[in-house]
C-alpha positions as CSV (number, residue, x, y, z in Angstrom):
1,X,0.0,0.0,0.0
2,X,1.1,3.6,-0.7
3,X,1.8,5.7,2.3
4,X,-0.5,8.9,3.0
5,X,2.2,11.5,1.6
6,X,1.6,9.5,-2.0
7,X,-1.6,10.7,-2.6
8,X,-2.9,14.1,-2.0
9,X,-6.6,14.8,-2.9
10,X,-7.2,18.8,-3.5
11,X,-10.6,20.6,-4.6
12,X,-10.4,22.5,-7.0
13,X,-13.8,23.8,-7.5
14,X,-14.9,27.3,-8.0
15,X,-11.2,28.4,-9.2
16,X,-11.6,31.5,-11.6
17,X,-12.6,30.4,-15.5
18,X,-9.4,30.0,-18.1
19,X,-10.1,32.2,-21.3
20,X,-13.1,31.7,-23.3
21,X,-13.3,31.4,-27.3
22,X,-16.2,32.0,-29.4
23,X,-17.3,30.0,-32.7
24,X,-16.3,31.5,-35.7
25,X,-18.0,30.8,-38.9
26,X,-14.9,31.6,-41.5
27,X,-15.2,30.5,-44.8
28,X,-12.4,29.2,-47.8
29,X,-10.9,26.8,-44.9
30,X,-11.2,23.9,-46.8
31,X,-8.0,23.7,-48.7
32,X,-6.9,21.2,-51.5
33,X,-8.7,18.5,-52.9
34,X,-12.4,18.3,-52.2
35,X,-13.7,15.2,-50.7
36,X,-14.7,12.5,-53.1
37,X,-18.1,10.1,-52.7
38,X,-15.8,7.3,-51.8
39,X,-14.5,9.2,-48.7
40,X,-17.8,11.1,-47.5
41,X,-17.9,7.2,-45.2
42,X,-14.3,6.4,-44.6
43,X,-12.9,7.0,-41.6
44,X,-10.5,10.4,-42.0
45,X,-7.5,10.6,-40.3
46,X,-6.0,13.8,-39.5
47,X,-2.0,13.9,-39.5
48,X,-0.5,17.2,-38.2
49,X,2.5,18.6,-39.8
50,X,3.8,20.4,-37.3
51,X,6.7,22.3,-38.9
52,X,5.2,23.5,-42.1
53,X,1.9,24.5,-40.0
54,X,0.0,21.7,-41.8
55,X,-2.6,19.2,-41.6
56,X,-2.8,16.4,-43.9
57,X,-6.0,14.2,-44.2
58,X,-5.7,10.7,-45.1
59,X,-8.3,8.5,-46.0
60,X,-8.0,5.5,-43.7
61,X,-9.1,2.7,-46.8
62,X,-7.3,4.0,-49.8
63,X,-4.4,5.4,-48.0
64,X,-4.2,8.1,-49.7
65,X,-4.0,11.8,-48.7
66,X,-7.6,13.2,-49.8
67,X,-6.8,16.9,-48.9
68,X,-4.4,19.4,-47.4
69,X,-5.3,22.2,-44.8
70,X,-2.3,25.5,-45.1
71,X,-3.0,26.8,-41.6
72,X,-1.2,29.8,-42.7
73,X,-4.1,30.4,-45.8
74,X,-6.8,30.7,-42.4
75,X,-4.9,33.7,-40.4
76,X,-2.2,31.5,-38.3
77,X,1.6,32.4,-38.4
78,X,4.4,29.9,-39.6
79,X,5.1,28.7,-36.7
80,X,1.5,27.7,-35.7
81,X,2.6,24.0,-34.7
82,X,0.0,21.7,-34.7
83,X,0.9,18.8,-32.6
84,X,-2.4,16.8,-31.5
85,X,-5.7,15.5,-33.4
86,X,-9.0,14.5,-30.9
87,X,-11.9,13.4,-33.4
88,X,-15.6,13.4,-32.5
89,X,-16.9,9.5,-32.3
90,X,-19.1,10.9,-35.2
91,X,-16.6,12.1,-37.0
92,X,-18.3,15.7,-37.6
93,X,-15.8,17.6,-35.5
94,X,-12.4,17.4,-34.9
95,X,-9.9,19.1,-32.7
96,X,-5.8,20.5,-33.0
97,X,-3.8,21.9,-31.0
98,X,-2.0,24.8,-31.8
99,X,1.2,25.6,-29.7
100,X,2.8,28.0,-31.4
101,X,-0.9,29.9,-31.6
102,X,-2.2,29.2,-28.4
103,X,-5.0,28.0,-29.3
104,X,-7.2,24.7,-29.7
105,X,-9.3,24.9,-33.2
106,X,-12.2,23.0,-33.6
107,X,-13.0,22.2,-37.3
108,X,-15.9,20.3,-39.0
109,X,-15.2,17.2,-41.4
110,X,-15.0,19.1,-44.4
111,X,-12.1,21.1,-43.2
112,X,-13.8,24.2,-42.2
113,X,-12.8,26.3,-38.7
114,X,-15.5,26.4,-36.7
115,X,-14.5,26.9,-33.1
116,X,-11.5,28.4,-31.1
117,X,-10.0,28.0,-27.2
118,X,-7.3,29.8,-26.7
119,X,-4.8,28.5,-23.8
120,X,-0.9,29.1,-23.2
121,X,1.4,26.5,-25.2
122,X,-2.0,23.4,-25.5
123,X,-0.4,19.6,-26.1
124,X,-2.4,16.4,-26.0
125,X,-6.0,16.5,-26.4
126,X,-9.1,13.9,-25.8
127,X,-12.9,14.3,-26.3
128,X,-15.8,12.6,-24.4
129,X,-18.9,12.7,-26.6
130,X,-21.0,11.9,-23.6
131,X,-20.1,15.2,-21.5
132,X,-19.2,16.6,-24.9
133,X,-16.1,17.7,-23.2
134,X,-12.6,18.1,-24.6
135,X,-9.8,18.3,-22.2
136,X,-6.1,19.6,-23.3
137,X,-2.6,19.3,-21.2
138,X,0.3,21.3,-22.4
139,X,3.3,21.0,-24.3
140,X,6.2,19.0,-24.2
141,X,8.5,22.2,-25.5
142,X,6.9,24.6,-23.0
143,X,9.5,25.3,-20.5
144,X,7.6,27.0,-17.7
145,X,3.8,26.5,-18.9
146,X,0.7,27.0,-16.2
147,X,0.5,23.8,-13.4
148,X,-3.4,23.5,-15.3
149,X,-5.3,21.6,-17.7
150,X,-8.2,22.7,-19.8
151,X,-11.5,21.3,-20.2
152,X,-13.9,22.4,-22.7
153,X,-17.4,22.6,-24.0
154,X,-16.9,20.9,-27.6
155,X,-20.6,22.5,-28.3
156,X,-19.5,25.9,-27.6
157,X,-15.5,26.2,-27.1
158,X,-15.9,27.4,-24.2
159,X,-14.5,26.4,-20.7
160,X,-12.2,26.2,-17.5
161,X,-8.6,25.4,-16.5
162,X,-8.1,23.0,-13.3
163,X,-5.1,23.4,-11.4
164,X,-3.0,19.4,-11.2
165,X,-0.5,21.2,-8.8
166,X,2.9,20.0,-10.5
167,X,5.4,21.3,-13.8
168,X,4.9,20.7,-17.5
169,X,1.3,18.5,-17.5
170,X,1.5,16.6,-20.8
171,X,0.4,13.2,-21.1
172,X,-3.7,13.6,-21.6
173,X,-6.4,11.0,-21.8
174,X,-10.0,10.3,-20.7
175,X,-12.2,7.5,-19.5
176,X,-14.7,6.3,-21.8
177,X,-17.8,7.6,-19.5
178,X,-16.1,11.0,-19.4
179,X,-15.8,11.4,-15.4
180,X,-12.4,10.9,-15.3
181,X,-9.2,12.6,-16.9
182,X,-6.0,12.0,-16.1
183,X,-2.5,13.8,-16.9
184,X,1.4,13.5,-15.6
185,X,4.3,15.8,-15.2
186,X,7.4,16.1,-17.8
187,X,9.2,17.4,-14.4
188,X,8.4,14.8,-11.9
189,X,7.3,11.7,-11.4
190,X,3.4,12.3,-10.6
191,X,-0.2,11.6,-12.3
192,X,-3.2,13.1,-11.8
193,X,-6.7,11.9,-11.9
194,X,-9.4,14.4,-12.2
195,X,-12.7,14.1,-11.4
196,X,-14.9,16.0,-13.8
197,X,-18.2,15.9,-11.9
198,X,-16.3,17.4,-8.9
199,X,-13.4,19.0,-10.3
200,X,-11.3,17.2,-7.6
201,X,-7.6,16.1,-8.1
202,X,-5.5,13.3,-7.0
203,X,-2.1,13.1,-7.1
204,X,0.2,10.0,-7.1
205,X,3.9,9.4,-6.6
206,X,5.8,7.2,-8.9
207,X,8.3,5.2,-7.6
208,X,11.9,4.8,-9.4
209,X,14.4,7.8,-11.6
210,X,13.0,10.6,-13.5
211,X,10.5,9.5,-16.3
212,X,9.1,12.4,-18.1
213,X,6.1,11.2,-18.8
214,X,4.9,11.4,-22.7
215,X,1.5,9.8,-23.3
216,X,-1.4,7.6,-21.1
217,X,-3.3,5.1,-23.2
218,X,-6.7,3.0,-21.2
219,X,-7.5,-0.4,-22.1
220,X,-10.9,-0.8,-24.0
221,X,-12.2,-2.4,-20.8
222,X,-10.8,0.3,-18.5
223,X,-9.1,-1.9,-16.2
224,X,-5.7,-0.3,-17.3
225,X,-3.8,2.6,-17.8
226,X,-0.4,2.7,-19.3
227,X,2.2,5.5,-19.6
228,X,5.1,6.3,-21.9
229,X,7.9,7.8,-20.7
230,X,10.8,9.5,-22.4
231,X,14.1,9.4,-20.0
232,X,13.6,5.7,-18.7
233,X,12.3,4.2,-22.1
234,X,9.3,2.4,-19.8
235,X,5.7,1.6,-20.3
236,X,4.2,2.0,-16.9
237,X,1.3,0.0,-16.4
238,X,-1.5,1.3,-13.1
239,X,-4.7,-0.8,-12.2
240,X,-7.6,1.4,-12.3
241,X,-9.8,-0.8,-9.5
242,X,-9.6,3.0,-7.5
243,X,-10.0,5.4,-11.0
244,X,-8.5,8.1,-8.6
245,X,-5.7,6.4,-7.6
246,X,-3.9,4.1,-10.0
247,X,-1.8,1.8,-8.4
248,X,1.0,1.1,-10.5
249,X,1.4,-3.0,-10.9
250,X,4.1,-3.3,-14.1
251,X,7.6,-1.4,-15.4
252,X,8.3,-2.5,-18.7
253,X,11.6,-1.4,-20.6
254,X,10.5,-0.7,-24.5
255,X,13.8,1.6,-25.5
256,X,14.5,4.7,-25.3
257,X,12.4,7.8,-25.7
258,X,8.8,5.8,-26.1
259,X,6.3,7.8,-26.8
260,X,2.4,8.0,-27.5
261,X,1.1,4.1,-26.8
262,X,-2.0,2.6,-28.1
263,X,-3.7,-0.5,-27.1
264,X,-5.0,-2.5,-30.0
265,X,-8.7,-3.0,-30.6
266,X,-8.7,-6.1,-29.2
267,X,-6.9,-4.5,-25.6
268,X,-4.6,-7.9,-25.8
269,X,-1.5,-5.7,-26.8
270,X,-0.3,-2.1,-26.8
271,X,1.7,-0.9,-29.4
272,X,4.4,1.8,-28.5
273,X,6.3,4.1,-30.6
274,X,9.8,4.3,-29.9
275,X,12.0,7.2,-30.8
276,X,15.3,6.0,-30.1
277,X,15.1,2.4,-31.7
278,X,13.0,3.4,-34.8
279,X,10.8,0.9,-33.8
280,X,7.1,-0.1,-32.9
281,X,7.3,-2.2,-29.5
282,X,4.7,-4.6,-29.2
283,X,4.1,-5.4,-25.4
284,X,1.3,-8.4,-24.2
285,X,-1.5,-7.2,-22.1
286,X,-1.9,-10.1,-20.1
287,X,1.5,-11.0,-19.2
288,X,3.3,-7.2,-19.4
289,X,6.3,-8.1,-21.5
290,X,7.8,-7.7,-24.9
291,X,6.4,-9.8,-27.5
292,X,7.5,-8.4,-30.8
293,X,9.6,-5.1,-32.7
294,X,8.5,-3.9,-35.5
295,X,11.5,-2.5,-38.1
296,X,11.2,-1.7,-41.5
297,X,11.0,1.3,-44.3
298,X,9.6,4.6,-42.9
299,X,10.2,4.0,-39.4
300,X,11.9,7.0,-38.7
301,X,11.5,8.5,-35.0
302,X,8.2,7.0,-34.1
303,X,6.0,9.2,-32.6
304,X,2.3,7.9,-32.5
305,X,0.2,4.9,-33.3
306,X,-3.3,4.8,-34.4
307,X,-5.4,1.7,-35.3
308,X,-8.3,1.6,-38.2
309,X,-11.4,0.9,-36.8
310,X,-11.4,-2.7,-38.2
311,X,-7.9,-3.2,-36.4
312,X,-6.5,-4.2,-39.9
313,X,-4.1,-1.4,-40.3
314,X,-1.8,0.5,-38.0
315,X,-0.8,4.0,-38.9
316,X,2.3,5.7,-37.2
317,X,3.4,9.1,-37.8
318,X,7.4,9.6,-37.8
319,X,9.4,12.9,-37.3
320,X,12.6,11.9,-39.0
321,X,13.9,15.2,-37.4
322,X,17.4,15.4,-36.3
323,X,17.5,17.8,-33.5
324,X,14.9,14.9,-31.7
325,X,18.1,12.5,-31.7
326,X,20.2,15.0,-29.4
327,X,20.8,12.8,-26.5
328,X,23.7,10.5,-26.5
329,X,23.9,7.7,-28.4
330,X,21.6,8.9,-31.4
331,X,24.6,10.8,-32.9
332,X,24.1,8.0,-35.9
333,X,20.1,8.3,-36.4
334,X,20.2,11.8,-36.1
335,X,22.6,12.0,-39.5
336,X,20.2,9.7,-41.1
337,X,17.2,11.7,-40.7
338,X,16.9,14.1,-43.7
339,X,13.8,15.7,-42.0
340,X,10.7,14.5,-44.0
341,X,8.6,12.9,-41.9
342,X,5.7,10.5,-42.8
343,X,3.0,7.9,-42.0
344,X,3.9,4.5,-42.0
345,X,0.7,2.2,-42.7
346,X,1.6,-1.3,-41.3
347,X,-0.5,-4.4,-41.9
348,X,-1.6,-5.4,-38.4
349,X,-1.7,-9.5,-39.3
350,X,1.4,-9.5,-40.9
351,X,3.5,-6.8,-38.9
352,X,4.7,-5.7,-42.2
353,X,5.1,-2.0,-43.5
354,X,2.6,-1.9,-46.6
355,X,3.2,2.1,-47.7
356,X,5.1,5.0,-46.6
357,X,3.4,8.4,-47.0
358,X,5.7,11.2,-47.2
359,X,4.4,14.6,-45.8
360,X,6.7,17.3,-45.0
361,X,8.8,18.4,-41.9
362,X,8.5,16.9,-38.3
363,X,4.6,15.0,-38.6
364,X,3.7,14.5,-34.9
365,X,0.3,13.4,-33.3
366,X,-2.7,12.5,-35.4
367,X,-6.5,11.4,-34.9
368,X,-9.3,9.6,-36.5
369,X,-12.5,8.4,-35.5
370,X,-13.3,5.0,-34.0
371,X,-9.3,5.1,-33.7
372,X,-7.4,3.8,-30.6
């Protein structure tokens, strides 16, 4: 059992609101190709390209990229930065974040802006369609950004920042009935889980080194939540019997820099990206250890791992960015990467890379609905 000075419950309610955003009804955002009959049903997935202030949408069948959105032809600078996708369960809305902008932009699934939040440096998103509620932590290259979290009205883009008490709050994720979110520290080795009904927080210690933790996935049932983290190369795995306070039951070691997991559709596996070994760490769900790496053309600084729908196809996004290899030992990798990052479309059966979509400079987080 974890001693008293592990856990600190706080109340946050009735702190003062975070800055509110109206919609906006602007027109000419759709960008690129139109939208084809053969894609008005397929699931979309939304690819940010974060250092040419870009978003490239893929259709999750053909694999082909259906249409291009130029954040800089809507009113946003150069150096908007989108980093992070959270798609609607009906696919009519989707969410970015914008760091370089400040802002979380709400669009609709043909590509037009709809909606704005604005919020210092935003990082990892999720949505809960039954609260309607969209929560967002901060980023990973904010030095000094607010101890908070937002959470916000989808319907309106309106809403609230909770204080989580520690540095740098990145990871972000959401239980599937919406009362819980939880986030962790980049700085020190704590996670939060936040009520949403009562706007309470919970803290927990981890044990062990510094982690900086990256990314929290949940297990379809919602037994489980895992954690990348960046300095330790670990998937930390928590039992969620007491949703606000995970008690952490598994370390796994995955390689260096691991970041945003995914557990497949089945929840018998989760699939982590990992930076430092340019592969795709497959770790069993049942037994918490290493079953397979994935290798192969495209793999280039893996960053993120969505699943279609149908669990057939994984899709990672890679940076291929050099200045993300400057810790010892990468000097090799980061002379390899030429800078044009991609999606890499594996066939989930076969662990086999099927098609490498090139996209531009640095492609980070992505989203898609029905995705996990």
């Amino acid at each position: 059992m974890r001693s008293s000075r592990d856990e600190r419950t706080r109340s946050v309610r009735g702190r003062p609101a975070g800055t509110f955003a109206f919609l906006l009804a602007v027109c000419g955002a759709t960008l690129g190709t139109s939208v084809g009959a053969a894609a008005q049903d397929a699931d979309l997935l939304y690819v940010c390209v974060q250092d040419e202030a870009r978003i490239a949408v893929i259709d999750s069948e053909t694999h082909q990229v259906i249409r291009t959105i130029a954040l800089t032809e809507l009113g946003f600078t150069a150096n908007a930065r989108p980093h992070h996708v959270a798609v609607e369960p009906d696919g009519q809305h989707w969410y970015v974040s914008l760091i370089g902008e400040n802002r979380v932009v709400k669009f609709d699934r043909g590509g037009e802006m709809v909606g704005q939040f604005t919020m210092e440096t935003p990082g990892m998103l999720a949505f809960d369609s039954a609260q309607d509620l969209l929560v967002a932590s901060r980023s990973m290259t904010a030095v000094n950004p607010p101890a908070r979290i937002s959470v916000i009205r989808g319907g309106s883009m309106e809403g609230d920042e909770i204080d989580v008490f520690f540095p740098r709050p990145h990871p972000m994720v959401i239980s599937a009935e919406g009362r819980w979110a939880y986030t962790g520290s980049l700085g020190v080795n704590q996670l939060a889980a936040i009520d949403l009904e009562t706007e309470e927080v919970t803290l927990t210690t981890i044990e062990g080194p510094a982690h900086s933790l990256v990314q929290f996935a949940l297990s379809p049932d919602g037994n489980s939540l895992v954690a990348s983290t960046e300095l330790t190369g670990r998937l930390l795995v928590f039992d969620r019997t007491d949703p606000a306070r995970p008690r952490q039951i598994a370390s796994i070691e995955v390689g260096p820099m691991a970041y945003d997991p995914v557990f497949a559709p089945d929840g018998r596996t989760v699939w982590v990206p990992v930076k430092g070994t340019n592969q795709v760490v497959v770790v069993d769900a049942t037994q918490w250890q290493v079953v397979l790496r994935i290798e192969g053309n495209g793999l280039r600084q893996p960053h993120a791992v969505l699943f279609s729908s149908d669990g057939r196809w994984a899709f990672v996004s890679n940076n291929n960015k050099a200045d993300h290899m400057a810790a010892p030992g990468h000097e090799t990798q980061a002379e390899q990467a030429d800078g044009t990052g991609n999606v890499t479309v594996i066939d989930v059966a076969g662990h086999a890379v099927v098609k490498v979509i090139d996209l531009g400079k640095n492609v980070t987080g992505m989203g898609m609905r029905g995705a996990r």
